[in-house]
Short mmCIF file of the C-alpha atoms (twelve columns), coordinates in Angstrom:
data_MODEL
# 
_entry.id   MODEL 
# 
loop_
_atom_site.group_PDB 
_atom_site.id 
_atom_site.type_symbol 
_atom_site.label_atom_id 
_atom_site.label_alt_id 
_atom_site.label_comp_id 
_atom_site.label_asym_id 
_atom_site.label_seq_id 
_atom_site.Cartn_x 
_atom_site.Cartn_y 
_atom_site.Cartn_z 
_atom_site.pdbx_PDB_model_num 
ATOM 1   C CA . UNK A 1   103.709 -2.669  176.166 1 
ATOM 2   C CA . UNK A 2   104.128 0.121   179.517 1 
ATOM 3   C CA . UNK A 3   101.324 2.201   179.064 1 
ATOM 4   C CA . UNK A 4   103.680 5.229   178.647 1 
ATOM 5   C CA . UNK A 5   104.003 4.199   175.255 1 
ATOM 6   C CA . UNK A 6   102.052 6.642   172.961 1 
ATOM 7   C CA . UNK A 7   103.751 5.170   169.275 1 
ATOM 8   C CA . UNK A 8   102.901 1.402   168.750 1 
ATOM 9   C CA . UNK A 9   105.396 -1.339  169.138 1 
ATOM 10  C CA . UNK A 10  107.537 -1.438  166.370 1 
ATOM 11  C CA . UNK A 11  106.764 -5.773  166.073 1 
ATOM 12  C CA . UNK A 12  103.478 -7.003  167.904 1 
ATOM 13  C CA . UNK A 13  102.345 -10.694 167.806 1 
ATOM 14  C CA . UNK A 14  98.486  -11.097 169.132 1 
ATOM 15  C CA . UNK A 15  97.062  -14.475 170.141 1 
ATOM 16  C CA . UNK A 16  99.012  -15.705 167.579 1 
ATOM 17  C CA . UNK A 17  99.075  -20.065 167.022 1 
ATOM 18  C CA . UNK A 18  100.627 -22.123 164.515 1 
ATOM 19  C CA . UNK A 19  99.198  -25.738 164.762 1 
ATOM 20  C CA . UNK A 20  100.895 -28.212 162.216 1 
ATOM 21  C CA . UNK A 21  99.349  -31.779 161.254 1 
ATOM 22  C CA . UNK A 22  101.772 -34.232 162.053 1 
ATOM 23  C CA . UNK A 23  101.389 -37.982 161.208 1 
ATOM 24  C CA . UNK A 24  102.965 -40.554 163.806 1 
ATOM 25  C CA . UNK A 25  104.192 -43.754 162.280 1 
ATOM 26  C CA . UNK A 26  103.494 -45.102 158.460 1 
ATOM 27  C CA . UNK A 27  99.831  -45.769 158.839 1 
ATOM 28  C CA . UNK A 28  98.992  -43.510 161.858 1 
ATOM 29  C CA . UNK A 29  96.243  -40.369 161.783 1 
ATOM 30  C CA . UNK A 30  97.341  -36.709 161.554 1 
ATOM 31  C CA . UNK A 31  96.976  -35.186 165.140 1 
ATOM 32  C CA . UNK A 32  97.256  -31.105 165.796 1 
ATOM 33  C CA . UNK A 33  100.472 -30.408 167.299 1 
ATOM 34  C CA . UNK A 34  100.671 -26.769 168.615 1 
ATOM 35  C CA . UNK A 35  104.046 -25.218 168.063 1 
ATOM 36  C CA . UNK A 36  102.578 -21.788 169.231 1 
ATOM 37  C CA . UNK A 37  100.163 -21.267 171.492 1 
ATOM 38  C CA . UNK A 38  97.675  -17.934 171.441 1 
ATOM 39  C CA . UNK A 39  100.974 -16.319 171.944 1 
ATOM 40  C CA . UNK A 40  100.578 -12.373 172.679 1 
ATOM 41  C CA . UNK A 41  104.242 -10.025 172.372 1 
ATOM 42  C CA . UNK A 42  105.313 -6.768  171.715 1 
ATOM 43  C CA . UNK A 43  108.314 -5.146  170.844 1 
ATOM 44  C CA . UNK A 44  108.981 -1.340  171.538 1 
ATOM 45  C CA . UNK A 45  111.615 0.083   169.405 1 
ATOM 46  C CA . UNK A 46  115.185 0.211   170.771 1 
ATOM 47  C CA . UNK A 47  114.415 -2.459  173.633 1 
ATOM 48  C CA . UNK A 48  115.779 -6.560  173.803 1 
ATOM 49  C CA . UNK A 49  112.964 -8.563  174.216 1 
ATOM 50  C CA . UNK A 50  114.706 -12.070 175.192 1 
ATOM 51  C CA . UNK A 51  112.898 -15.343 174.308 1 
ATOM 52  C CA . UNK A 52  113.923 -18.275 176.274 1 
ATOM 53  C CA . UNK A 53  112.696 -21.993 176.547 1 
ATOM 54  C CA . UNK A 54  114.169 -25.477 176.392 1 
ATOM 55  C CA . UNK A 55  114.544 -26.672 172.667 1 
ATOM 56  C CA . UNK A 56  111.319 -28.357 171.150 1 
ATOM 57  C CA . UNK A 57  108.734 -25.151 173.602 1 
ATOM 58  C CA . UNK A 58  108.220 -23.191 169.889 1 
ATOM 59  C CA . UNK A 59  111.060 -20.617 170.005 1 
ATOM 60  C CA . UNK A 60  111.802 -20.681 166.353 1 
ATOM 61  C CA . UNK A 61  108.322 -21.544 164.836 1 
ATOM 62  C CA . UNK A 62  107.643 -17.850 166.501 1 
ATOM 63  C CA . UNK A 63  110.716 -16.137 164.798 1 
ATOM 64  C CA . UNK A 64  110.024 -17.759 161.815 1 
ATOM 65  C CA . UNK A 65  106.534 -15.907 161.836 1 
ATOM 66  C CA . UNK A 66  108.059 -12.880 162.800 1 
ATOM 67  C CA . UNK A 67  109.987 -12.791 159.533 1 
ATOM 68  C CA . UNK A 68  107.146 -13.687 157.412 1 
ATOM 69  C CA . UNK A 69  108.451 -17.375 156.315 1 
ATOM 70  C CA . UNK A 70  105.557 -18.913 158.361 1 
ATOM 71  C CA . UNK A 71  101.671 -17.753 158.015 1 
ATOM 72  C CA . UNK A 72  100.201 -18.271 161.481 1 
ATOM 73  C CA . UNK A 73  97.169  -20.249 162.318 1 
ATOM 74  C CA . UNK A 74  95.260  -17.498 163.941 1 
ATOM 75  C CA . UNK A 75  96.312  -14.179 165.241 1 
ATOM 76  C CA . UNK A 76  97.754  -11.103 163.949 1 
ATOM 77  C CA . UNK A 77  101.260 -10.097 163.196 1 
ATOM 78  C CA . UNK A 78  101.756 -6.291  163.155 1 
ATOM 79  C CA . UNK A 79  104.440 -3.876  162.184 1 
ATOM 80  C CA . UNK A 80  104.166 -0.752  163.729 1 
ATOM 81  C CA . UNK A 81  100.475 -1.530  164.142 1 
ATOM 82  C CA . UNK A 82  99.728  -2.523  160.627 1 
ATOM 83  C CA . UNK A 83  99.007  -6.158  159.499 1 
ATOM 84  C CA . UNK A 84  102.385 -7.608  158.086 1 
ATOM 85  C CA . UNK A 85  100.470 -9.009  155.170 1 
ATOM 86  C CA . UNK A 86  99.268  -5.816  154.126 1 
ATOM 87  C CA . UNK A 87  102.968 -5.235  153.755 1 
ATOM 88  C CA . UNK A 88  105.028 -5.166  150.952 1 
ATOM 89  C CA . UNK A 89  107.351 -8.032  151.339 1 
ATOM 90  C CA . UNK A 90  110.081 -6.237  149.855 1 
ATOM 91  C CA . UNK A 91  109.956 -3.450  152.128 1 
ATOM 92  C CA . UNK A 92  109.552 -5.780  154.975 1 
ATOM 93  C CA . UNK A 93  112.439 -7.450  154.501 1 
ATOM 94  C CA . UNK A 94  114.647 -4.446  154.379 1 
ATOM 95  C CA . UNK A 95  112.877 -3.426  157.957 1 
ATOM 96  C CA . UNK A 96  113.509 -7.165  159.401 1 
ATOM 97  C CA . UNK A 97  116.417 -9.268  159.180 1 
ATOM 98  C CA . UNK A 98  117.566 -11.936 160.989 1 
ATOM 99  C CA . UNK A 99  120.570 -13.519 162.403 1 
ATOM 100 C CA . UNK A 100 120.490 -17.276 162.327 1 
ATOM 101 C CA . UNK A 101 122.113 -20.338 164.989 1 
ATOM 102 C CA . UNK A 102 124.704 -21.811 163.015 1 
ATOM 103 C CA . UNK A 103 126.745 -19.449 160.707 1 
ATOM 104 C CA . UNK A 104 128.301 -22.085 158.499 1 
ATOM 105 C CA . UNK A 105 124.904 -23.575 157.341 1 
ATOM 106 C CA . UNK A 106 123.113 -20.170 157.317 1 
ATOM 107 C CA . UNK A 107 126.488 -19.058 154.397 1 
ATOM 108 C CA . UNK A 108 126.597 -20.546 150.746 1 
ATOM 109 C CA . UNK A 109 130.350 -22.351 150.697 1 
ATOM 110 C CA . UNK A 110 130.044 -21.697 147.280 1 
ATOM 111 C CA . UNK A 111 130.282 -17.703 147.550 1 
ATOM 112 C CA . UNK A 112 132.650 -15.586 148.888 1 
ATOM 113 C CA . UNK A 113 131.941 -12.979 151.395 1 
ATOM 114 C CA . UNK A 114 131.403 -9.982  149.231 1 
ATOM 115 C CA . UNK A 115 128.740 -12.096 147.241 1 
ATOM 116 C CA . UNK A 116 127.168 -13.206 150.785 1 
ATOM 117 C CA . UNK A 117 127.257 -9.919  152.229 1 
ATOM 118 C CA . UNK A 118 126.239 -7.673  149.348 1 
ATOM 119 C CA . UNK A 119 123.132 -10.080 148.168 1 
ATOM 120 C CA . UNK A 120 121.089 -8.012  150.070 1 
ATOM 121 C CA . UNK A 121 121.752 -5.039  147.822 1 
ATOM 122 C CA . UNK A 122 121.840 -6.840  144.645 1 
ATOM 123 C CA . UNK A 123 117.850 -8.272  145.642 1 
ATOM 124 C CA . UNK A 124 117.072 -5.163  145.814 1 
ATOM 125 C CA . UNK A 125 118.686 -3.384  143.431 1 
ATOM 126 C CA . UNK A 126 120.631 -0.966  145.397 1 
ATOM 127 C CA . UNK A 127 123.146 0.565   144.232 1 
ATOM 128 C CA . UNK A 128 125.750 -0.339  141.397 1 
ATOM 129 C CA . UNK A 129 129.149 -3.206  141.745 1 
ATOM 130 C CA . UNK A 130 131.537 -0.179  143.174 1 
ATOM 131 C CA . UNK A 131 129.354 1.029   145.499 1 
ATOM 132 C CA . UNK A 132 128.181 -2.268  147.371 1 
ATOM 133 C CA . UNK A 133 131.805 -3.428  147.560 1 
ATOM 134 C CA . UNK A 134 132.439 -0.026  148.883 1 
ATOM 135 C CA . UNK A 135 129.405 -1.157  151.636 1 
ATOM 136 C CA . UNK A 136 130.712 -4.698  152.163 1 
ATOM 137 C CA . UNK A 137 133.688 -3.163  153.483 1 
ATOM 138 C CA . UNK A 138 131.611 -0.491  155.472 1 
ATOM 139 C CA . UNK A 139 130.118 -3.244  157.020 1 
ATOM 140 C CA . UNK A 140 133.059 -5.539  157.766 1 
ATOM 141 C CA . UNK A 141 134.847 -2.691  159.535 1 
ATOM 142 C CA . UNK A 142 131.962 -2.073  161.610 1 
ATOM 143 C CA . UNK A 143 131.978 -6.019  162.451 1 
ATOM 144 C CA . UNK A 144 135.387 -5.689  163.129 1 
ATOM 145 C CA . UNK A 145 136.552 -8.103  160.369 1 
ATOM 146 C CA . UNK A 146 139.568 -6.450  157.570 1 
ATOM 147 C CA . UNK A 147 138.219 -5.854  154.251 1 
ATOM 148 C CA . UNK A 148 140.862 -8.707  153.007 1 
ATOM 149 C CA . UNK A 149 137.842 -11.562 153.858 1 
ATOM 150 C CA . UNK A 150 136.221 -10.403 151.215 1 
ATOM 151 C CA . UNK A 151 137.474 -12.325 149.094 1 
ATOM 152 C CA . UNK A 152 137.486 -15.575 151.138 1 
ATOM 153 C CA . UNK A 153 135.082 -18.528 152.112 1 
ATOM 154 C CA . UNK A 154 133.349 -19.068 154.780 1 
ATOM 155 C CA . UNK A 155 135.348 -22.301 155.284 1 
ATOM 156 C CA . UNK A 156 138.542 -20.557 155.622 1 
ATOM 157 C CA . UNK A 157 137.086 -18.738 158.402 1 
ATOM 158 C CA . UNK A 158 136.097 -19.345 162.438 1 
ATOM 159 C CA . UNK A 159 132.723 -19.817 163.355 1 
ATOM 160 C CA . UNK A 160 133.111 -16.389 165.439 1 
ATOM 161 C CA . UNK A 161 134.102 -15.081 161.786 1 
ATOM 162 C CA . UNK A 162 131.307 -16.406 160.051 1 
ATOM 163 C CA . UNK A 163 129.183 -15.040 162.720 1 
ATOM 164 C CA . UNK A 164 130.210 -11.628 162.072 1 
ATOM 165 C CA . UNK A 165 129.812 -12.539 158.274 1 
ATOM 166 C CA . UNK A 166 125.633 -13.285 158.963 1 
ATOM 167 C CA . UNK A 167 125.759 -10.269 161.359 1 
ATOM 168 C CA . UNK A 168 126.573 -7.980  158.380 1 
ATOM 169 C CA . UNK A 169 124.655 -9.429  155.701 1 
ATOM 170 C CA . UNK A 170 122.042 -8.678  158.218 1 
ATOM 171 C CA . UNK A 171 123.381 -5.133  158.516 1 
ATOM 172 C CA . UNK A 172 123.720 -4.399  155.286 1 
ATOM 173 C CA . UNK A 173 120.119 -3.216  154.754 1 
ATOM 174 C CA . UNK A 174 120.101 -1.067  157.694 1 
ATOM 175 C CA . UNK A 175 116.750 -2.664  159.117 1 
ATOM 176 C CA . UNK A 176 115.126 -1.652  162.082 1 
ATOM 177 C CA . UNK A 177 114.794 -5.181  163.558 1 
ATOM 178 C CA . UNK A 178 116.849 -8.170  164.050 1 
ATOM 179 C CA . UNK A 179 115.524 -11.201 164.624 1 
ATOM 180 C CA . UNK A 180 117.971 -13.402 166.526 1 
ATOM 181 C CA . UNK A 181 117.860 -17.187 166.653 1 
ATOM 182 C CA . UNK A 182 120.431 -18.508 168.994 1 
ATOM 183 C CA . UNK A 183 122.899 -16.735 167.451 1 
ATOM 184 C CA . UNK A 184 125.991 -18.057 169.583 1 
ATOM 185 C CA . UNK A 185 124.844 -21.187 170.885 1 
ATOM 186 C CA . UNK A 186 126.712 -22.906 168.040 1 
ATOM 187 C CA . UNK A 187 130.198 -21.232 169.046 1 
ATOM 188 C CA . UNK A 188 132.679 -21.616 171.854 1 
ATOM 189 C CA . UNK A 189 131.923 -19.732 175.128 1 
ATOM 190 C CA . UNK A 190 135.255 -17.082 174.561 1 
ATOM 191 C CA . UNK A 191 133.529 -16.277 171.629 1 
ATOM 192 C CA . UNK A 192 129.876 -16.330 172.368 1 
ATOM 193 C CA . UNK A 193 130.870 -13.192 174.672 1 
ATOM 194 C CA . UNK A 194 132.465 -11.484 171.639 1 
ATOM 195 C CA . UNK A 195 129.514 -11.617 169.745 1 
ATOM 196 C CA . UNK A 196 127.397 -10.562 172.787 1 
ATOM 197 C CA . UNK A 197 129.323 -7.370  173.230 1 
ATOM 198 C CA . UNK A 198 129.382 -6.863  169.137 1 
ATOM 199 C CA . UNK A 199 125.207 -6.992  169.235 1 
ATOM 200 C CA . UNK A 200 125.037 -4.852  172.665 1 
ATOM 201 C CA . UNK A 201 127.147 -1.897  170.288 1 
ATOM 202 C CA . UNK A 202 125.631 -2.732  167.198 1 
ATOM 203 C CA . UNK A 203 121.801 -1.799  168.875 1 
ATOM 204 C CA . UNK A 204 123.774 1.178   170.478 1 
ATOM 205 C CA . UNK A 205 125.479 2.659   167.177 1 
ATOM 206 C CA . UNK A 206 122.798 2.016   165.076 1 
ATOM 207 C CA . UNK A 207 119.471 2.131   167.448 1 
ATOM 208 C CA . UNK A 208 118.643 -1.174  166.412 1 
ATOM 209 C CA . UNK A 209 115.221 -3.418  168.240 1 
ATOM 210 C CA . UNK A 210 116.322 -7.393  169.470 1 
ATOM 211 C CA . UNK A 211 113.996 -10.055 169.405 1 
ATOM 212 C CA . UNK A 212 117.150 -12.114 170.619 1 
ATOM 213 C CA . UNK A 213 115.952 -16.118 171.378 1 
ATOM 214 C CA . UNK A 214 117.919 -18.730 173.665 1 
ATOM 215 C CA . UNK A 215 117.650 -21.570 175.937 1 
ATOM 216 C CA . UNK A 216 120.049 -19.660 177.689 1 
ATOM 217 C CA . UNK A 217 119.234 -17.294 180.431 1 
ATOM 218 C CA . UNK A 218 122.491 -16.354 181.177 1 
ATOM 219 C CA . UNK A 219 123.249 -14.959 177.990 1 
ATOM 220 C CA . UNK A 220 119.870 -13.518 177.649 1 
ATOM 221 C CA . UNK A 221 120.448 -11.600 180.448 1 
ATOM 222 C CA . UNK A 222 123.690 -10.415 178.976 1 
ATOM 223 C CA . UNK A 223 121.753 -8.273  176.395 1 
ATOM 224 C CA . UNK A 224 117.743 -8.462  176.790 1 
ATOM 225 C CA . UNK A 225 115.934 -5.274  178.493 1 
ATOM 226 C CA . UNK A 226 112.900 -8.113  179.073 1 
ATOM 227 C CA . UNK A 227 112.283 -11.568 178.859 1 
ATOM 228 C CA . UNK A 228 109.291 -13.886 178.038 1 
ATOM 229 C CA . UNK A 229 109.795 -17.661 178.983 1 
ATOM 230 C CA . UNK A 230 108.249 -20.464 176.707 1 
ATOM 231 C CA . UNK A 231 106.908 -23.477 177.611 1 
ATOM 232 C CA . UNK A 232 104.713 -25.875 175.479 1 
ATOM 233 C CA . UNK A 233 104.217 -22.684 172.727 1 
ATOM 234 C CA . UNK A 234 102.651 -21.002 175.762 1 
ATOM 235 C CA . UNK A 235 104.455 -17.351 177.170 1 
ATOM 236 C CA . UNK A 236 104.479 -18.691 180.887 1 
ATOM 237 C CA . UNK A 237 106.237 -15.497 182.475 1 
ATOM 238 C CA . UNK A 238 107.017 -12.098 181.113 1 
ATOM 239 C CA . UNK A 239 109.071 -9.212  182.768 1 
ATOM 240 C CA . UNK A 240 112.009 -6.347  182.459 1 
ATOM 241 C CA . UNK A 241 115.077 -8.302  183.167 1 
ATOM 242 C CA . UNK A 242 116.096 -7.098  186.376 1 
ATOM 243 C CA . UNK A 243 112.452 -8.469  187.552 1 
ATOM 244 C CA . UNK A 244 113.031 -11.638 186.320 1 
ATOM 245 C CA . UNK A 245 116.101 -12.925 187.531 1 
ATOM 246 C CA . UNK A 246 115.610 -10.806 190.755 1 
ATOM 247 C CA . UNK A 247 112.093 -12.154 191.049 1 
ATOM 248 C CA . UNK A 248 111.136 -15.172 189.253 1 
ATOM 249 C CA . UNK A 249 107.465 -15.698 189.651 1 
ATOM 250 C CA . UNK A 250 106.584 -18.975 187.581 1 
ATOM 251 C CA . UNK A 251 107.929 -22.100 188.788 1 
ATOM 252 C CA . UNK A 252 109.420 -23.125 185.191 1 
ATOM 253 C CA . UNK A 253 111.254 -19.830 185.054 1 
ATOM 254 C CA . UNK A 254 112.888 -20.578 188.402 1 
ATOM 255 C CA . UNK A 255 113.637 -23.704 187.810 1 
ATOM 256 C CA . UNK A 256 115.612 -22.442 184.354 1 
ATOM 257 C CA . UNK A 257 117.352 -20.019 186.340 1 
ATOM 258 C CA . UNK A 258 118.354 -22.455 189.005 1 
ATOM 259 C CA . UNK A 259 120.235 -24.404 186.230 1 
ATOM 260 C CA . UNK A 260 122.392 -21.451 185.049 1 
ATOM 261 C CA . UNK A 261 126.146 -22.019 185.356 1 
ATOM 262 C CA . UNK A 262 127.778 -19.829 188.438 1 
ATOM 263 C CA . UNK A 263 131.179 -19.200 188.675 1 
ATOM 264 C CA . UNK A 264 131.368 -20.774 192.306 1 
ATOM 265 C CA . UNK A 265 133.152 -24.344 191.988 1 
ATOM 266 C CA . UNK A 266 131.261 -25.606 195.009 1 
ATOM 267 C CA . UNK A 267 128.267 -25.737 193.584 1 
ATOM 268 C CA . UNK A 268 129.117 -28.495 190.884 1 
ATOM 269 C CA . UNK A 269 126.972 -28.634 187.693 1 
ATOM 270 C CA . UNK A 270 123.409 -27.217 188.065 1 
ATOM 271 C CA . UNK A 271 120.446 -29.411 187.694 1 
ATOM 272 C CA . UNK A 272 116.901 -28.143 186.948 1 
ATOM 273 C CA . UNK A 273 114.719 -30.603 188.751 1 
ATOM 274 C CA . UNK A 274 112.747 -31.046 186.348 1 
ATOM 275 C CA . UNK A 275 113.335 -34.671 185.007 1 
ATOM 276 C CA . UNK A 276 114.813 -35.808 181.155 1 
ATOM 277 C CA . UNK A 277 111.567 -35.757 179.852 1 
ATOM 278 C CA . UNK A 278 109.546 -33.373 178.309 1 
ATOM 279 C CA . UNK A 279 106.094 -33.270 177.657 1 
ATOM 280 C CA . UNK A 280 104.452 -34.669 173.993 1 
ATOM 281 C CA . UNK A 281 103.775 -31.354 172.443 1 
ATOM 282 C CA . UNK A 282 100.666 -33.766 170.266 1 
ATOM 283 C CA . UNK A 283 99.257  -34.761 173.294 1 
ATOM 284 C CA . UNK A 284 99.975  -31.981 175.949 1 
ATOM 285 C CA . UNK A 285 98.900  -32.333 179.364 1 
ATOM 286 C CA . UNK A 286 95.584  -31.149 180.769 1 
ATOM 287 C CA . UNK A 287 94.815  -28.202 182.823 1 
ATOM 288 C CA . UNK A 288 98.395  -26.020 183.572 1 
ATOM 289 C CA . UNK A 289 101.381 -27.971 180.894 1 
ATOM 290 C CA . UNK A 290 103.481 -27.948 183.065 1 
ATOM 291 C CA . UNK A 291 102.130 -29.543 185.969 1 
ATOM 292 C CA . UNK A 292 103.858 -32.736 185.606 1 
ATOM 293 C CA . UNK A 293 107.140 -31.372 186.424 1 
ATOM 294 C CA . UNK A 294 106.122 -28.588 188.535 1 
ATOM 295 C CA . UNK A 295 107.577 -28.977 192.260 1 
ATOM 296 C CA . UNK A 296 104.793 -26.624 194.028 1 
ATOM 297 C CA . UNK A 297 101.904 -28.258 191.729 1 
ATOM 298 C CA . UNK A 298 98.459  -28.406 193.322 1 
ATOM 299 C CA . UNK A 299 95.071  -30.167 192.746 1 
ATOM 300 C CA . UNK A 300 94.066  -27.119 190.124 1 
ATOM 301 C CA . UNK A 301 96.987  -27.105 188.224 1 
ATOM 302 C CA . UNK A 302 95.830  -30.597 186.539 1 
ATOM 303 C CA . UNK A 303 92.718  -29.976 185.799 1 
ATOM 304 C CA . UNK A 304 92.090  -26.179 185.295 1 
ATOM 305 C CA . UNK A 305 94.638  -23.675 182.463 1 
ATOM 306 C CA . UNK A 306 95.776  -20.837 184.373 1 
ATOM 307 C CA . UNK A 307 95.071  -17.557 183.236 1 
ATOM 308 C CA . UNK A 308 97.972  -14.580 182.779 1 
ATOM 309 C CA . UNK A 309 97.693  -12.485 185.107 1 
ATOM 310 C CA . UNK A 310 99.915  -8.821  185.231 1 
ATOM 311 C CA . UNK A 311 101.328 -6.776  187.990 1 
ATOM 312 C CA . UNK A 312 102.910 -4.044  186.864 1 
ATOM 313 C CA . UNK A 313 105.243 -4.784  183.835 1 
ATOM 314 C CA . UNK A 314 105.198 -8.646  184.971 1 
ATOM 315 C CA . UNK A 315 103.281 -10.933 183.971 1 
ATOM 316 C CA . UNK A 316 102.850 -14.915 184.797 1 
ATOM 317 C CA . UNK A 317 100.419 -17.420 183.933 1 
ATOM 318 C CA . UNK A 318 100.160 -19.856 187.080 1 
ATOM 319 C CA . UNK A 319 97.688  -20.957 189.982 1 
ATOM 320 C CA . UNK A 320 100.175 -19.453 192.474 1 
ATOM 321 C CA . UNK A 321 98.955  -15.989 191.347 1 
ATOM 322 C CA . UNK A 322 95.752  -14.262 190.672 1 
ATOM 323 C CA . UNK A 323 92.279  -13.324 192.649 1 
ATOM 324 C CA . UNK A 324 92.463  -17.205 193.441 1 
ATOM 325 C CA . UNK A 325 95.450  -17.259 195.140 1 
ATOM 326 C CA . UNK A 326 94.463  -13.966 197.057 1 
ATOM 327 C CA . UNK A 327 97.956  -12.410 195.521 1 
ATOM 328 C CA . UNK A 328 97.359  -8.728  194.405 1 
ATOM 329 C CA . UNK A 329 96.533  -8.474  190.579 1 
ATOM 330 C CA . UNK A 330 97.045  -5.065  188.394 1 
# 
C-alpha cells in the first residue's frame, strides 16, 4: 500500500501461510508442504493487482483464501481492515466473487443460463422470479451475450460464451471484488483478448478491484496496475506494472519475462533458462528457493533466506539487493 493511502485496502493478506500434511506413498509419513508462504498483499480499491507464477508456486491456494473457502495457517485476512472471519459470510460473498479457469467445469450442464446466472439472487433472496430474469438479461447485455441464451446450456455454447456466462454470475451481485483465477488460460488466444478487453470495461463501468492470477505475464500486463511474482508460496518481487516489465529486479521475474511470446519471428520460441524441473515444494531448498535455478546465484543465496527489501513502490526479496549488496534501500 503507497503511503498516500489514508482508507485501508479494500482486501489485505498479512504473513499469511497455508501448510497442508501430505503423505508420500502408501506407508510413507505426513511431511508439511507449504502452499503459501508468510505471504503479505494488499489491494487498494479500483487497482489490478496481477498474481503470476508457474503452476504448482501457490497461486490458487491464495485465491482460494481470499474467498474464504480455505482458513489459513497463520496470518490475517482483512476486508477493509477488518478480520474476514468476523464477517458475515453472507455479506462477504456478495462483496467477493470470483471468476474461475475453466468455464465449462465452473457451470452445472444440468442448468440453463438463467438458473446459473440468477443463483446468486435466489441464495440470497433477492428479489422475486420477474425481477431476476429481468437482471439475467441486464447482465447478459452488459456481457455482450443476447438475452436468447437464456434459455440454453452451457454445452451449446463457446468457451468464450461460457466465459461471459461465469463473468455475469459473478456480476450479478454487484461485488466490489473479483477474484480472478486464470480466467482465459483455458480459451483460444482470439478470444482470451475478448475477455481481456470485457474485464478492462467491466472494472471501468462498474469501478470494480482485480485480484486477476496467471502464469502469464503478457496478459497480466494487459490489465494489472501491479504485479507480485510467486515462487515456492513466497512473493519474490512486487511492483506497479510499468516497473516491472520496464525494470525487473528479481532474477525469477526476468527470467518469466524473458519467456513471453514477441511478435518478432526471428526470435523463435522463448525459453526461460530455467530447466524442466521445479523444485519439491515438501522439501524446498535451503537458504534463497530459488537458488538452484538462479543464473546470477552466489555463495549466500544457498545458505542464507533473503529478506524483502522496498524501494519506493518495488519491492524484491533477493541477495542482489539490500544494505548487503550496498544497493540503496527505502
Amino acid at each position: 500500500m503507497s503511503e498516500g493511502n489514508a482508507s485501508p485496502p479494500v482486501l489485505e493478506l498479512r504473513n499469511v501461510s497455508k501448510t497442508y500434511q501430505i503423505k508420500q506413498g502408501m506407508f510413507g509419513e505426513r511431511k508439511p508442504l507449504k502452499a503459501v508462504n508468510d505471504v503479505s498483499l494488499s489491494l487498494q480499491r479500483g487497482d489490478v493487482l496481477g498474481l503470476v507464477g508457474e503452476s504448482g508456486c501457490g497461486k490458487s491456494t491464495l485465491a482460494k483464501i481470499l474467498l474464504g473457502l480455505e482458513a489459513p495457517t497463520s496470518g490475517e485476512v482483512l476486508v477493509d481492515g477488518e478480520p474476514i472471519g468476523a464477517q458475515n459470510r453472507r455479506l462477504l460473498a456478495r462483496r467477493i466473487q470470483p471468476i474461475f479457469q475453466d468455464p465449462y467445469s465452473s457451470l452445472n450442464p444440468r442448468k440453463s443460463i438463467r438458473d446459473i446466472i440468477s443463483l446468486p439472487l435466489r441464495v440470497h433472496g433477492i428479489g422475486d422470479s420477474a425481477s431476476q430474469d429481468k437482471a439475467v438479461r441486464e447482465i447478459l447485455d452488459v456481457v455482450g451475450l443476447p438475452s436468447r441464451v437464456m434459455n440454453s446450456y452451457p454445452s451449446q455454447m463457446s468457451g468464450g460464451q461460457r466465459q461471459r456466462v461465469a463473468i455475469a454470475r459473478a456480476l450479478i451481485m454487484k461485488p466490489e471484488v473479483v477474484v480472478c483465477d486464470e480466467p482465459t488460460s483455458a480459451l483460444d488466444v482470439s478470444v482470451q483478448s475478448q475477455i481481456l478487453n470485457l474485464l478492462g470495461e467491466l472494472r471501468r463501468e462498474f469501478g470494480l478491484t482485480y485480484l486477476f492470477i496467471s502464469h502469464n505475464l503478457a496478459v497480466v500486463e494487459h490489465l494489472a496496475t501491479r504485479v507480485a511474482v510467486m515462487y515456492l508460496g513466497r512473493i519474490v518481487e512486487e511492483a506497479p506494472v510499468g516497473a516491472l516489465f520496464d525494470e525487473p529486479r528479481h532474477p525469477y521475474t526476468e527470467a518469466l519475462l524473458a519467456s513471453v511470446l514477441t511478435p518478432e519471428p526471428d526470435l523463435g520460441v522463448p525459453d526461460t533458462h530455467l530447466g524442466a524441473t521445479y523444485p519439491n515444494p515438501i522439501e524446498p531448498p535451503t537458504g534463497c528457493h530459488f537458488h538452484p535455478r538462479c543464473a546470477r546465484v552466489m555463495e549466500r543465496c544457498k545458505g542464507v533466506a533473503p529478506q524483502i527489501t522496498c524501494d519506493g513502490e518495488h519491492s524484491v526479496e533477493c541477495h542482489l539487493y539490500g544494505r548487503e549488496s550496498g544497493q540503496a534501500v527505502a
